[in-house]
TORPA-4810 file (N, C-alpha, C, O; in nm, 3 decimals):
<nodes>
NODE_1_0.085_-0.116_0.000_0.000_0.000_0.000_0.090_0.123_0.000_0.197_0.122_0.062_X
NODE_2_0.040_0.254_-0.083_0.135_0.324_-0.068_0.130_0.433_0.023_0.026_0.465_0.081_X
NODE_3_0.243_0.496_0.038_0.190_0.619_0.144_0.072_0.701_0.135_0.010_0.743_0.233_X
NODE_4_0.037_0.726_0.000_-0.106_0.814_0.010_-0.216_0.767_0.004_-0.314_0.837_0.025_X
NODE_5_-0.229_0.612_-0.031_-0.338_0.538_0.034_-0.327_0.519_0.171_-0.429_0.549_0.233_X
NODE_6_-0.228_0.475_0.241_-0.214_0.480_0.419_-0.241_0.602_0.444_-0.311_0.594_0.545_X
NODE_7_-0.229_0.743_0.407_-0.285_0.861_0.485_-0.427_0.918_0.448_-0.488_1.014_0.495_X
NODE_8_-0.468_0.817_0.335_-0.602_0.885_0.335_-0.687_0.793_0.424_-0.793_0.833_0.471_X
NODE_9_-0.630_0.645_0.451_-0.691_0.576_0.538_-0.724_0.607_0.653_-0.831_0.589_0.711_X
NODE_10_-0.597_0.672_0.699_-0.572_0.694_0.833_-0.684_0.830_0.842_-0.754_0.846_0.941_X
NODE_11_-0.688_0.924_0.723_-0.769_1.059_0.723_-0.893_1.017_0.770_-0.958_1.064_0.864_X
NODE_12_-0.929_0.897_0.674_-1.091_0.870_0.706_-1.088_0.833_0.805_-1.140_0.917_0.879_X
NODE_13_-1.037_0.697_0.891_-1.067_0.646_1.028_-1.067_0.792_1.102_-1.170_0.801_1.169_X
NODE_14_-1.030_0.844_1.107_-1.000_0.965_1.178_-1.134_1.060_1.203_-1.173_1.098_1.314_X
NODE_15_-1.204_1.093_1.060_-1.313_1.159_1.055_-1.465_1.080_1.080_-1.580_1.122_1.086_X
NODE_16_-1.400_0.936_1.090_-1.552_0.863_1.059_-1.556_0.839_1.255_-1.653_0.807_1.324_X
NODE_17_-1.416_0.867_1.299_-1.437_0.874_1.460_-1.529_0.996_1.557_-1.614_1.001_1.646_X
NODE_18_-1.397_1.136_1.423_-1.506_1.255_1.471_-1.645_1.252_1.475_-1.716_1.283_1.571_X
NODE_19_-1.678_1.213_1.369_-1.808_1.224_1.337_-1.895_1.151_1.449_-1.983_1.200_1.520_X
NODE_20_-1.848_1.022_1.446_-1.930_0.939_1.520_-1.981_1.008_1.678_-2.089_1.002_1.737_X
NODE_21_-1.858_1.071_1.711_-1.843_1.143_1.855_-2.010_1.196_1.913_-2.085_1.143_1.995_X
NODE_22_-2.024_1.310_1.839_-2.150_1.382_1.826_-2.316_1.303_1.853_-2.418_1.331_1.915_X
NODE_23_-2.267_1.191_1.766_-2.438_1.112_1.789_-2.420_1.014_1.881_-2.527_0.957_1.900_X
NODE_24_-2.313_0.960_1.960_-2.307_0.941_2.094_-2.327_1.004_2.190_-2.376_0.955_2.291_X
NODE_25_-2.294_1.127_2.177_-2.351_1.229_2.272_-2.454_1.276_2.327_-2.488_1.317_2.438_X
NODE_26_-2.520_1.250_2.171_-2.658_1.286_2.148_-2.748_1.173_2.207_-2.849_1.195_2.273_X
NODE_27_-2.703_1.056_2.179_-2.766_0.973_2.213_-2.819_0.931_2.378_-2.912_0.864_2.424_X
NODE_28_-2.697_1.018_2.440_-2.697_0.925_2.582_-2.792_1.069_2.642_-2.787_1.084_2.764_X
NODE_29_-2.860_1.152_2.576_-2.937_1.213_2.622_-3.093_1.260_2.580_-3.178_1.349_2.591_X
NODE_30_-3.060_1.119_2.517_-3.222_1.058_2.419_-3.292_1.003_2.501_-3.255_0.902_2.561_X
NODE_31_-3.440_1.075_2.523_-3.537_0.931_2.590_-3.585_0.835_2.535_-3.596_0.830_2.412_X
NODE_32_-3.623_0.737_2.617_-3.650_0.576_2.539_-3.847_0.613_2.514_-3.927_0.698_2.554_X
NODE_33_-3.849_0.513_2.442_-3.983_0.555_2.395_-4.093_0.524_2.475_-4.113_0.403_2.486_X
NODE_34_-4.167_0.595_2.532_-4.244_0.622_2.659_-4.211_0.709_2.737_-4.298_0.788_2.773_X
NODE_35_-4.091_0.721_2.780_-4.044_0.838_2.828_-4.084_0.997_2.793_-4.069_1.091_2.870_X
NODE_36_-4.133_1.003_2.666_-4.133_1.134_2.636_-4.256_1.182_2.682_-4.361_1.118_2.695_X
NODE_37_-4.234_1.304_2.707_-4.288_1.390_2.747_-4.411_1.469_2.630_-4.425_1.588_2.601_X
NODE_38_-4.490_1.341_2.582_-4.575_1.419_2.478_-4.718_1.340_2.531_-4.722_1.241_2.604_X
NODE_39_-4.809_1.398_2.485_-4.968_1.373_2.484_-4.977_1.306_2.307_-4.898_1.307_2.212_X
NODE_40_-5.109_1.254_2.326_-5.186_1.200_2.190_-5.275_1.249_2.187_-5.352_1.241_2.282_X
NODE_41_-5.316_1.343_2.045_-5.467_1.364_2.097_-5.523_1.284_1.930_-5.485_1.274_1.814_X
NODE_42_-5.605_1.254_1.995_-5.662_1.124_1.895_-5.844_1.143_1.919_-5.906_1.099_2.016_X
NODE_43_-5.898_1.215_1.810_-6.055_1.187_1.864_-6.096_1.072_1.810_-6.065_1.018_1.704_X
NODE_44_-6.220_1.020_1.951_-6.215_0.875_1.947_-6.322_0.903_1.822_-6.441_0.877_1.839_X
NODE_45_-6.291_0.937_1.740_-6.386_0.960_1.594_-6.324_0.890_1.479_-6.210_0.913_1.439_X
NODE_46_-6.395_0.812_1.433_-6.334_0.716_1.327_-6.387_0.725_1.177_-6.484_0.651_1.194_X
NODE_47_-6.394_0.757_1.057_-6.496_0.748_0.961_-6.503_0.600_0.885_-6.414_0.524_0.845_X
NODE_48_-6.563_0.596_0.884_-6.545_0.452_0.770_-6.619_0.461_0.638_-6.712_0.541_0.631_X
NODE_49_-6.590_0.397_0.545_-6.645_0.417_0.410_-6.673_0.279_0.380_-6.595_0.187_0.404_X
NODE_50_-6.821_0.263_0.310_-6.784_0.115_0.235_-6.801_0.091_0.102_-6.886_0.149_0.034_X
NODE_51_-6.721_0.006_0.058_-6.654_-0.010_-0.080_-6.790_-0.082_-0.197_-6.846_-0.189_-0.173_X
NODE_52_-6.806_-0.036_-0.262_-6.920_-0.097_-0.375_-6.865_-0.126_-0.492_-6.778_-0.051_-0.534_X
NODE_53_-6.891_-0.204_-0.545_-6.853_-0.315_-0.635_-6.791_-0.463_-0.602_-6.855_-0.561_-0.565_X
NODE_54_-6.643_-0.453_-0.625_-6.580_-0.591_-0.668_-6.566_-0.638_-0.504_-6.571_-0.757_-0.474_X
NODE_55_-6.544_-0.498_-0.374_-6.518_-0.533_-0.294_-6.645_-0.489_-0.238_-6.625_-0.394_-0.161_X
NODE_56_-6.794_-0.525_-0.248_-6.906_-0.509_-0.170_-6.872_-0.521_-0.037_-6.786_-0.605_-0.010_X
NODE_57_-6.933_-0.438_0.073_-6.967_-0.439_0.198_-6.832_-0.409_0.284_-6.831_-0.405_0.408_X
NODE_58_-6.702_-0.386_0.191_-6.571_-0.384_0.263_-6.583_-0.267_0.336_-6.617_-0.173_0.264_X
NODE_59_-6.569_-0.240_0.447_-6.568_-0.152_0.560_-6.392_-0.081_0.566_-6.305_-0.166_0.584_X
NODE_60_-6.361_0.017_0.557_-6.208_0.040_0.593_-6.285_0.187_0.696_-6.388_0.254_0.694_X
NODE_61_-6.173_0.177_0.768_-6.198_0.264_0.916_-6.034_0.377_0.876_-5.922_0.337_0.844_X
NODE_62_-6.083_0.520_0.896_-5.945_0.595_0.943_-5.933_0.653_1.031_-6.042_0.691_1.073_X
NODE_63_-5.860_0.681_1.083_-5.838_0.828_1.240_-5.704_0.899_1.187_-5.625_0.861_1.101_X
NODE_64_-5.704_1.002_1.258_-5.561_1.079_1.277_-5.551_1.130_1.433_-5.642_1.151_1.513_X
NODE_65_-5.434_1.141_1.446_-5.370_1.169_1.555_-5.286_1.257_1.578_-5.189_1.237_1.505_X
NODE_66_-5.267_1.376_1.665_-5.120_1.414_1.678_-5.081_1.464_1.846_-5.144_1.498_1.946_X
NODE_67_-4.926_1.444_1.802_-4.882_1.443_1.951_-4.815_1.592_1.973_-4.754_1.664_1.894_X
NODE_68_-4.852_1.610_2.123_-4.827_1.743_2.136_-4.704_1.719_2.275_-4.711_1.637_2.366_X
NODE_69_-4.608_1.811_2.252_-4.488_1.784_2.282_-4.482_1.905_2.420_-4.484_2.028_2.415_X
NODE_70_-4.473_1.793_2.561_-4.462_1.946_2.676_-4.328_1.928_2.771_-4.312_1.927_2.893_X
NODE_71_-4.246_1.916_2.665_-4.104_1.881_2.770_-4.070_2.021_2.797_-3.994_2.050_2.889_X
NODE_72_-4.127_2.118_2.715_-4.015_2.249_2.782_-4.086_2.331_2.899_-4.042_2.418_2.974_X
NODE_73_-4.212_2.271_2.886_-4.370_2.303_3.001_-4.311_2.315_3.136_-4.227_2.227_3.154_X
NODE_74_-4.325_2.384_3.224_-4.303_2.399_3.380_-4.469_2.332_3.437_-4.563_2.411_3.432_X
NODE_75_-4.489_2.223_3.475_-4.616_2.119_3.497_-4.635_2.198_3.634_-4.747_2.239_3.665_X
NODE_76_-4.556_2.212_3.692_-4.579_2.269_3.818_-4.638_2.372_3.854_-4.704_2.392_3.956_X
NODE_77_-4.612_2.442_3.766_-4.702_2.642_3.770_-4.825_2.584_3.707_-4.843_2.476_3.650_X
NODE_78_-4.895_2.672_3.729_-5.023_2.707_3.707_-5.017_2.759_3.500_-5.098_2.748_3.408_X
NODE_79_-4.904_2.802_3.510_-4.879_2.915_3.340_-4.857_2.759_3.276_-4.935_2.709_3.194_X
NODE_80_-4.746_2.697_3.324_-4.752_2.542_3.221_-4.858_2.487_3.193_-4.874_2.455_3.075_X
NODE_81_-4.955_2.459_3.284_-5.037_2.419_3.332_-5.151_2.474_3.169_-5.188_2.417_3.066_X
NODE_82_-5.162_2.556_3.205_-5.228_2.669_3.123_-5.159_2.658_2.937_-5.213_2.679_2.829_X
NODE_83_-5.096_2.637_2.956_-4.970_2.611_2.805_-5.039_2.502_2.737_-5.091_2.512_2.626_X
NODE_84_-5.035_2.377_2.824_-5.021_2.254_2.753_-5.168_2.205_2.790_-5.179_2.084_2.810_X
NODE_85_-5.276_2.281_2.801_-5.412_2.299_2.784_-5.439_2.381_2.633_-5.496_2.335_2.535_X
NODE_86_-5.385_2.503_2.648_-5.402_2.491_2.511_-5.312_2.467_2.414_-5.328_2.543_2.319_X
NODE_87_-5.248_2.411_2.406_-5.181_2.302_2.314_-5.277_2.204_2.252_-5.329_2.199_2.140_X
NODE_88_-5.283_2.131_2.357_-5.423_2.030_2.336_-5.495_2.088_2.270_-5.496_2.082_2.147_X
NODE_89_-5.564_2.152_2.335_-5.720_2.235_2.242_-5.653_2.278_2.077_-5.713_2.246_1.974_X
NODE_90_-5.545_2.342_2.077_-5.465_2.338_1.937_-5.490_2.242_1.851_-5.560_2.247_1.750_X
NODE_91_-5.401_2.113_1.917_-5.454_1.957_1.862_-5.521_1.928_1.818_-5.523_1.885_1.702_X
NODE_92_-5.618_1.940_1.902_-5.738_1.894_1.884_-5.874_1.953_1.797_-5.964_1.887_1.746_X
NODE_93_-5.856_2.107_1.799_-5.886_2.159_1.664_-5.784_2.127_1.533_-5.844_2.140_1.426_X
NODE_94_-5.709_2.107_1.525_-5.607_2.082_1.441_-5.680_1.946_1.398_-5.739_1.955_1.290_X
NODE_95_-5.686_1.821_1.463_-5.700_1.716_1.371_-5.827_1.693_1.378_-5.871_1.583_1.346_X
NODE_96_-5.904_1.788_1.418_-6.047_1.770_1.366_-6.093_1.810_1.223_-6.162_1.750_1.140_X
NODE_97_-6.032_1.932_1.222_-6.042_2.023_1.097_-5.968_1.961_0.975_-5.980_1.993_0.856_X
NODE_98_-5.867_1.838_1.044_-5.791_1.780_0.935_-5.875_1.657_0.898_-5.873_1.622_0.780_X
NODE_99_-5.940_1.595_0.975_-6.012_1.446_0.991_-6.145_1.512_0.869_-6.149_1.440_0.770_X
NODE_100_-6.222_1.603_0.865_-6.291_1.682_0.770_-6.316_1.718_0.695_-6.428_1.725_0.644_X
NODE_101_-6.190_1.765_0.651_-6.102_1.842_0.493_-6.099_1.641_0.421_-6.177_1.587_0.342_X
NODE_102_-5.972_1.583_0.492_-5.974_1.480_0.423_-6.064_1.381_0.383_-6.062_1.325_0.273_X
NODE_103_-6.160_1.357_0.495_-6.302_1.302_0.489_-6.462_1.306_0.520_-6.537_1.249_0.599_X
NODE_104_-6.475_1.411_0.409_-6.566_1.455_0.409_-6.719_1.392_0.412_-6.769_1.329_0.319_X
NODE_105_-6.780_1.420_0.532_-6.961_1.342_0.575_-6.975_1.338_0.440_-6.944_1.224_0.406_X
NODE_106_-6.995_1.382_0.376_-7.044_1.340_0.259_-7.048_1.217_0.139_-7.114_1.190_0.039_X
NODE_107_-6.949_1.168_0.207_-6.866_1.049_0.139_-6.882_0.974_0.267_-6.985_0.909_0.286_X
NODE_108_-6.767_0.980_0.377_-6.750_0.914_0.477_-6.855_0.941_0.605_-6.911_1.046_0.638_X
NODE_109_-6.863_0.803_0.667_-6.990_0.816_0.808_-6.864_0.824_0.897_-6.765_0.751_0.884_X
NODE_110_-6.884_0.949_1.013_-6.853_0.932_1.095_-6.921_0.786_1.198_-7.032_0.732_1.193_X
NODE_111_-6.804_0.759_1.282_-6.880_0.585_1.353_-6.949_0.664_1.499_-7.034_0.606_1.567_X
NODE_112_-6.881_0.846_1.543_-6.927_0.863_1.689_-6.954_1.007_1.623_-6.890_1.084_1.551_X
NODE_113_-7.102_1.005_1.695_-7.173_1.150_1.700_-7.116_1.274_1.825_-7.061_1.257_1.934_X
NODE_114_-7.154_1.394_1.757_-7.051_1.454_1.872_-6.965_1.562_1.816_-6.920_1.559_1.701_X
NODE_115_-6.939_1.675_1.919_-6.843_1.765_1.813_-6.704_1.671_1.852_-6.693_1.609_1.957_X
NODE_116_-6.607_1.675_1.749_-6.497_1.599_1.777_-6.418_1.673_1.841_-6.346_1.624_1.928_X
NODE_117_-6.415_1.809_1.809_-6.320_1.898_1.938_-6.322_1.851_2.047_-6.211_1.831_2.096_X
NODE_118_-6.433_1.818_2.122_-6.487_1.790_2.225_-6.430_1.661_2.266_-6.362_1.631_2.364_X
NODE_119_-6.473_1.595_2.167_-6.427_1.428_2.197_-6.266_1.442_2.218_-6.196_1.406_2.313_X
NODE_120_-6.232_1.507_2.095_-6.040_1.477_2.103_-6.008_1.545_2.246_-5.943_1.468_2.317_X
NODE_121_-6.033_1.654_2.300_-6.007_1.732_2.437_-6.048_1.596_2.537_-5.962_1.572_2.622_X
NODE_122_-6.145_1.522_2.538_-6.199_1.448_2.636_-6.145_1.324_2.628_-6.136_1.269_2.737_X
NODE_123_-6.106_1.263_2.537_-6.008_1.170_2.524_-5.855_1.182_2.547_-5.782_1.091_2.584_X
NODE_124_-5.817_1.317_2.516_-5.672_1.352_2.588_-5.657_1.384_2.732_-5.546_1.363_2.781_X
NODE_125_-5.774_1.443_2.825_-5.784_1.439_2.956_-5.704_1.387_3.009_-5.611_1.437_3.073_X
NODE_126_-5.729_1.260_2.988_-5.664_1.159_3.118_-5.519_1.144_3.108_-5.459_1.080_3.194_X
NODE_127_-5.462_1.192_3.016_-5.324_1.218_3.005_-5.254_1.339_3.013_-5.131_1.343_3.013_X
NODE_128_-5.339_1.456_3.022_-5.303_1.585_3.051_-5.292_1.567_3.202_-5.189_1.602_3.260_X
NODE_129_-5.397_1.514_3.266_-5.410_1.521_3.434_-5.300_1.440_3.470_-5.234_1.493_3.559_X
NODE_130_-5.253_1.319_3.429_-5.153_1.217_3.437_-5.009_1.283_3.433_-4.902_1.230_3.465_X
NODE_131_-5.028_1.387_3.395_-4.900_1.444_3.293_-4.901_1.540_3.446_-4.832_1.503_3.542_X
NODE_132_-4.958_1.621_3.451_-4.959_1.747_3.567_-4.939_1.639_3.713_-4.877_1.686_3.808_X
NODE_133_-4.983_1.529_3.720_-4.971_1.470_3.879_-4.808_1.429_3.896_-4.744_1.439_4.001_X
NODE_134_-4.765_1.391_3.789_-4.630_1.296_3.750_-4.538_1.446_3.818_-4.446_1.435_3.900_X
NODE_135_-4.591_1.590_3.758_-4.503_1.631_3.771_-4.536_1.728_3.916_-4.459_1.762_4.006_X
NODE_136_-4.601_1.739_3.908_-4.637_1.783_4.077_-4.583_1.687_4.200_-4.516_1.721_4.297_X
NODE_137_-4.636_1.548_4.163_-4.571_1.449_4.248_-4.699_1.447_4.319_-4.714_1.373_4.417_X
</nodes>
């Protein structure tokens, strides 16, 4: 091997070490999954459509979901508290208005009657309160 293949070898081991450095770093201050510090808000609202023709009576079901992220939240004050309430309510208008646009009553049956704002806020509850006790203690 010649010298300028041995120093570009040596160049790369070198940089593929630097490099590596960084997402070890990163890593050991990654949470494992559950750990995080996010809500789901998911209204328990489902549409389903059914299929006519070749696939008579086929039922397919959709939802959407999104997660709302309160790691930088102070759970303890009353103002966090207040934050990641409306966050939620954000959410939860958010994937209602999205569940709507994409599937429109008109086409698709909703399976639960109900404003879904409502539902998605009332279905995220129990993890907002979960979320504020964890951190109150």
């Amino acid at each position: 091997m010649s010298n300028t293949a041995r120093a570009t070898l040596k160049f790369a081991a070198a940089m593929a070490t630097l490099m590596a450095v960084p997402v070890y770093a990163q890593s050991q201050g990654m949470k494992e999954p559950g750990d995080q510090e996010t809500i789901t808000v998911r209204p328990p609202y489902v549409v389903t459509k059914t299929t006519e023709g070749a696939f008579q009576n086929k039922r397919t079901s959709y939802t959407i979901s999104r997660v709302v992220d309160y790691g930088d939240l102070d759970l303890k004050s009353d103002a966090g508290v207040s934050s990641l309430n409306g966050r939620v309510q954000e959410a939860a208008n958010g994937v209602c208005h999205e569940i709507d646009n994409r599937f429109p009553d008109r086409i698709y049956m909703p399976v639960m009657k109900g404003d879904c704002t409502t539902n998605a806020m009332a279905q995220a509850r129990p993890q907002v309160i979960g979320a504020i006790k964890r951190a109150r203690g």
